[in-house]
C-alpha positions in Angstrom: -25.0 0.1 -36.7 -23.4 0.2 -40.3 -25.0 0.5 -43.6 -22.3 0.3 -46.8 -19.8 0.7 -44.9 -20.8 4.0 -43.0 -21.9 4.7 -39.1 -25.4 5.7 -38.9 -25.4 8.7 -37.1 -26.9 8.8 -34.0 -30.6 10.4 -33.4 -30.4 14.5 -32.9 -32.2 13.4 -29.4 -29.7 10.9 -28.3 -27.2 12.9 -28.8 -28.2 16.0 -27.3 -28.9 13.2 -24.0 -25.1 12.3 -24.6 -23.9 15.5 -24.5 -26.0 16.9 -21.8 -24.2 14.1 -19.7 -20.8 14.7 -20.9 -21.4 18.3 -19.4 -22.5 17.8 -16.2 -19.9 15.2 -15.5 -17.5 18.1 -16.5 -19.2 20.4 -14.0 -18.5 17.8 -11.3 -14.7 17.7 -12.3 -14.0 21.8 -13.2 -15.8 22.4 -9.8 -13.3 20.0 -8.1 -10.7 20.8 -9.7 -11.3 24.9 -8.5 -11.9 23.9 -5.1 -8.9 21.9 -4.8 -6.9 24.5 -6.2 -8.4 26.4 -3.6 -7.3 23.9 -0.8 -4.2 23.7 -1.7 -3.4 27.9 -1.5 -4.9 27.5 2.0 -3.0 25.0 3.6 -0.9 27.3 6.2 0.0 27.0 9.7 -3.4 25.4 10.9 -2.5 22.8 8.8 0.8 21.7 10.3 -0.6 22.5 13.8 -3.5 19.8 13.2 -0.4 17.1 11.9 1.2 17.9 15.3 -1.6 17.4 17.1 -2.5 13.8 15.5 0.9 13.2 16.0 1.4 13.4 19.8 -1.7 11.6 20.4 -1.7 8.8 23.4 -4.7 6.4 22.0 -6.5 7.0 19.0 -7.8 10.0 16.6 -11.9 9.7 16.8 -13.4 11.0 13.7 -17.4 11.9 13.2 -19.4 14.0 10.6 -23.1 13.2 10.0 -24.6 12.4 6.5 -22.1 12.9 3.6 -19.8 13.9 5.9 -19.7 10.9 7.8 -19.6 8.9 5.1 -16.2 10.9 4.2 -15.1 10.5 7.9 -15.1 6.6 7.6 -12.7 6.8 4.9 -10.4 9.6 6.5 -10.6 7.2 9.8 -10.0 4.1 7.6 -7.1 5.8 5.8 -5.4 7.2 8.9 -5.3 3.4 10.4 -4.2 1.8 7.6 -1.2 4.4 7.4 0.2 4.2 11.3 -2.4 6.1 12.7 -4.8 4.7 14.8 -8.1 6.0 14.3 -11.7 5.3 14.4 -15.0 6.4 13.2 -18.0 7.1 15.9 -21.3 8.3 14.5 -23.0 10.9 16.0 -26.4 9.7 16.5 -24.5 6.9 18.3 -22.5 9.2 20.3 -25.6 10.6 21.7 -26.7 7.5 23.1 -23.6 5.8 24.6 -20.6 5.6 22.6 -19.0 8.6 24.2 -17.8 6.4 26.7 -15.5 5.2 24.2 -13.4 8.3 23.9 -10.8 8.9 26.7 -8.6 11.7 27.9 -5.5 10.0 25.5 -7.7 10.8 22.7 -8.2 13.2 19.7 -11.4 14.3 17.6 -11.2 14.9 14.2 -15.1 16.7 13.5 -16.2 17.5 10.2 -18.8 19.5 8.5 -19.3 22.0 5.9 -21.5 24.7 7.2 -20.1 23.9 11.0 -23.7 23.9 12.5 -25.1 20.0 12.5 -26.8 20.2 15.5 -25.7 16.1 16.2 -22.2 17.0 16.7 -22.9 19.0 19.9 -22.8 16.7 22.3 -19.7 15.4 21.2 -18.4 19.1 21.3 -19.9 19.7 24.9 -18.0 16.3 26.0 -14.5 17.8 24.2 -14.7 20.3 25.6 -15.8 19.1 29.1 -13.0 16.6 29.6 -10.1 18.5 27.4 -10.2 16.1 24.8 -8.6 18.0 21.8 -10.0 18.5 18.6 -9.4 19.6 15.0 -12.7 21.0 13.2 -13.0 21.0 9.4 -15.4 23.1 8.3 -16.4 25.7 5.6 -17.5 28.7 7.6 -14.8 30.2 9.8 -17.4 31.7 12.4 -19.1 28.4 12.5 -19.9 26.8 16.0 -17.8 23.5 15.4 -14.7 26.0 14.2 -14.9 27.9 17.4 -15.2 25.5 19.3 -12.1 23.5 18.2 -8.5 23.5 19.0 -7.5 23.4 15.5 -9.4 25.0 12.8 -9.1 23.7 9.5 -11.7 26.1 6.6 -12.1 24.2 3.6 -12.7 26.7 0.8 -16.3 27.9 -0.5 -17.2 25.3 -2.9 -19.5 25.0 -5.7 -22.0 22.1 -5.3 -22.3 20.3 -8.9 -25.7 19.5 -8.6 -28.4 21.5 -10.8 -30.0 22.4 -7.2 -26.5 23.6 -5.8 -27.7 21.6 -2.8 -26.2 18.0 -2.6 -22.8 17.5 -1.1 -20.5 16.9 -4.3 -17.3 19.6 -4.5 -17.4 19.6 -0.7 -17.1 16.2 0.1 -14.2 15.8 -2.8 -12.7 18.5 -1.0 -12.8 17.3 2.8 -11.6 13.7 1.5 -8.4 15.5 0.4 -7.8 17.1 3.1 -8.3 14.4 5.1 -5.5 12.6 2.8 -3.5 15.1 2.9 -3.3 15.3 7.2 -2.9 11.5 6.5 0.0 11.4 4.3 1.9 14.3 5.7 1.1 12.1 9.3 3.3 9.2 7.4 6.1 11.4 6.3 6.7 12.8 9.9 6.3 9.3 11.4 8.8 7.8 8.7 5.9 5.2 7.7 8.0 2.6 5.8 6.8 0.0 3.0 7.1 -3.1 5.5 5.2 -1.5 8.4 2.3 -0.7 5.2 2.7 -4.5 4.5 2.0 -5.4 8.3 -1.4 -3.4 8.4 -2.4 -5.4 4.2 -1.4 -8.7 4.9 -4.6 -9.3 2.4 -5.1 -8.8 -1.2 -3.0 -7.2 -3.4 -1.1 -4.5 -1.6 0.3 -7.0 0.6 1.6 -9.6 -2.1 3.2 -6.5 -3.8 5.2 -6.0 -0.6 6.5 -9.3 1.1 10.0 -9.5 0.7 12.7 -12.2 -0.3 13.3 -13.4 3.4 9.6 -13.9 4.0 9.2 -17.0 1.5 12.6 -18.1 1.4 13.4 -21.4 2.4 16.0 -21.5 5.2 16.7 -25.0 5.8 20.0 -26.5 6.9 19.8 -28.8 4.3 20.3 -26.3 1.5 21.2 -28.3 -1.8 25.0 -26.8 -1.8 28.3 -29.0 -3.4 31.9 -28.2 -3.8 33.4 -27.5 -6.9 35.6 -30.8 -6.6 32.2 -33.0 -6.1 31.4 -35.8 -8.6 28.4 -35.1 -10.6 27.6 -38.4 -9.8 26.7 -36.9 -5.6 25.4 -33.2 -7.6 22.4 -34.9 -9.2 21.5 -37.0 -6.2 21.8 -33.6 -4.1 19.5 -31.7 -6.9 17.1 -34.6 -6.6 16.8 -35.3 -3.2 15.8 -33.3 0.4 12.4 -33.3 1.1 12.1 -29.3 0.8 11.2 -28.5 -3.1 15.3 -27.8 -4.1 14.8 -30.4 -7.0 16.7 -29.6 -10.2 19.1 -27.0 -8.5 22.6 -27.4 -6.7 24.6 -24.2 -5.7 28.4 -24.5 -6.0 30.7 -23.0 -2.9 34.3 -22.7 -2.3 35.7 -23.3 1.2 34.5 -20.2 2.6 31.1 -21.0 1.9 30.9 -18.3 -0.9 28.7 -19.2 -3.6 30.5 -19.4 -7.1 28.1 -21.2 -8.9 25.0 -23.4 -10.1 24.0 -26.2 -11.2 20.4 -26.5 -12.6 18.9 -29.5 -14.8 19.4 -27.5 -17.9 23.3 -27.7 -17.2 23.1 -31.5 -16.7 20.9 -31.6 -20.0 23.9 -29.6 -22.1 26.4 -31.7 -20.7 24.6 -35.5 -21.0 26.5 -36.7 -24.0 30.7 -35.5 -22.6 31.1 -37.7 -20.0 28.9 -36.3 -17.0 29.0 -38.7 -14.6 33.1 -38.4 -15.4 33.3 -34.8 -14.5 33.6 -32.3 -11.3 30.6 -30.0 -10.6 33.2 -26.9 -11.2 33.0 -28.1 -15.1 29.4 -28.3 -15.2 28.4 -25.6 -13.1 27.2 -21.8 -14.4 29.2 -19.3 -12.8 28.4 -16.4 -11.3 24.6 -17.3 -10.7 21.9 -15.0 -10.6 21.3 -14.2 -6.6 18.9 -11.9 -4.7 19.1 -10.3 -0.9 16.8 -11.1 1.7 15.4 -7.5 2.0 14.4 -7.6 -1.6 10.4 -7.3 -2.5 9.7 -10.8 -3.8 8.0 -9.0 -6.6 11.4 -7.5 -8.0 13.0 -11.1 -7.3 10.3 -13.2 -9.3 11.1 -10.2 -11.8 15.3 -11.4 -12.0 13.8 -14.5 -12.7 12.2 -13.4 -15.9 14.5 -11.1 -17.0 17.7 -11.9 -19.3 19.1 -15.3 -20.5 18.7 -17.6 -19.0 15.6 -17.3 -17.7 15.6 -19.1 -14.3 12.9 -20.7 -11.8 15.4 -20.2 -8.0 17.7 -18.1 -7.2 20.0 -18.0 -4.5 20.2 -15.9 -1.9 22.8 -14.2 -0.1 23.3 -11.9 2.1 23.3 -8.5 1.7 24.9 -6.3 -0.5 28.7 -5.3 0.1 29.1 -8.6 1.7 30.4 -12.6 0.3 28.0 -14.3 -1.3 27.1 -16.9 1.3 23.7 -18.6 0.5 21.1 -18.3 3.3 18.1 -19.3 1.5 16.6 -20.3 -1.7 13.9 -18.9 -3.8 11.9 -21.0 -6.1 9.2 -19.7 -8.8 6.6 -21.7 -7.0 7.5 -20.1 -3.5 6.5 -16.5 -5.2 3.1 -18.0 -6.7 2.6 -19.6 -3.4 2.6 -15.9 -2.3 -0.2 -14.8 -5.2 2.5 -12.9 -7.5 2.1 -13.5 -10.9 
């Protein structure tokens, strides 16, 4: 509210609510940030040993917690399969009645939970240990039964819970989801995870837009709209404006090699309308030196080319790649990238 021109100040009681709130979300964040400070420093040998387990693993890395935890271990188990590790999430309770017999020898368990006593973990411990199914434990309490019990101990630091009660899982969670990132990332370095193998597991949404590449929209037809440079406008135009394939109102210009030196779009036939242009040779019309793009390029950055500079242009060329001639393989229309949802 304003009155002449001046903010009415806010009620002594709503504001003491406003900054009563302010402070304990920055108890939730100056807890976190301690504890992950605190992760970090401790990330040692274990560490790496738990990576090279994950990483020689035959069939899948099995992650459980119960409560909070499990909630957390979705997400780690989500995270690891989206990032060239397969993994899945079984939930205790579950695993009790049955769903053991989806783990196998080939396996790996990644167990989580703070204090490293839920009592619904154990019979998924007994059956680790039972059948030699490795298994990394993250827990807070070194002495803890899950810790001793696993292959790979992994001790999150103490943590201060941000609730007034010091009781519900807050800084601990925060901290196992890190560290659960952090096995998962440092999984995808060693494996050499690339950006096309990512855009294989997010074909969806848009992650996956972001990454398809040149040569996946391209169009790779025979019939590519290309003249020489001594053809008469007069066949240029009916090439721009024919094929049933979308090349309308583009013509690339090659030599005898088959090495693109230029294009002809319908803004070049527009500038040239009035000198005789059904008289001339597409070398006159033509722009040279067009704007091209590789196949391996993210269609992102080639939409991108299109926008950028003067003139603007709505296809492209492309050619192959870099270091060689530029002999045309494809072309890449505007409406080919928003056909793939970039924008």
């Amino acid at each position: 509210m304003r009155s002449a021109g001046n903010v009415v100040p806010l009620p002594a009681s709503q504001r003491a609510k406003r900054n009563a709130d302010a402070a304990a979300g920055r108890r939730v964040v100056e807890y976190a940030s301690e504890a992950l400070k605190a992760l970090g420093d401790t990330l040692n040998g274990d560490f790496s040993r738990a990576v090279d387990l994950l990483l020689n693993v035959k069939g899948r890395v099995v992650v459980s917690g119960m409560g909070k935890s499990g909630h957390i271990g979705r997400k780690i188990a989500a995270t690891l399969s989206s990032t060239g590790t397969p993994a899945q999430f079984i939930h205790p309770g579950e695993a009790s009645h049955g769903d053991l017999g989806s783990l196998t020898r080939d396996d790996a368990l990644l167990m989580l939970s703070y204090r490293g006593e839920t009592a619904e973990l154990s019979d998924i411990i007994t059956y680790a240990k039972r059948f030699r199914i490795p298994m990394i434990g993250m827990a807070g309490n070194p002495e803890s039964t899950l810790l001793k019990a696993a292959d790979v101990a992994l001790v999150l630091p103490k943590a201060r819970e941000a609730c007034p009660m010091g009781l519900a899982p807050t800084t601990s969670t925060t901290v196992m989801l890190v560290l659960g990132d952090a096995l998962a990332v440092a999984l995808m370095e060693r494996r050499g995870f690339s950006a096309d193998q990512y855009r294989d597991f997010h074909p969806g949404g848009s992650l996956g837009r972001m990454l398809v590449r040149v040569g996946d929209i391209m169009h790779r037809s025979n019939e590519l709209p290309l003249v020489k440079p001594e053809a008469a406008m007069r066949d240029v135009i009916v090439k721009m404006t024919s094929g049933g394939i979308g090349f309308a109102g583009v013509a690339g210009v090659v030599d005898t090699k088959g090495v693109l030196i230029g294009i002809i779009t319908d803004g070049d036939v527009r500038r040239h309308v009035k000198n005789d242009l059904l008289g001339r040779k597409a070398r006159d019309v033509m722009t040279r030196d067009p704007k091209t793009v590789a196949p391996d390029m993210l269609a992102a950055e080639a939409l991108t080319v299109m926008n950028t500079g003067s003139p603007k242009v709505t296809s492209l060329f492309v050619v192959e790649s870099k270091g060689k001639p530029k002999k045309p393989i494809g072309l890449l229309t505007v409406h080919d990238c928003l056909r793939a949802g970039l924008k």
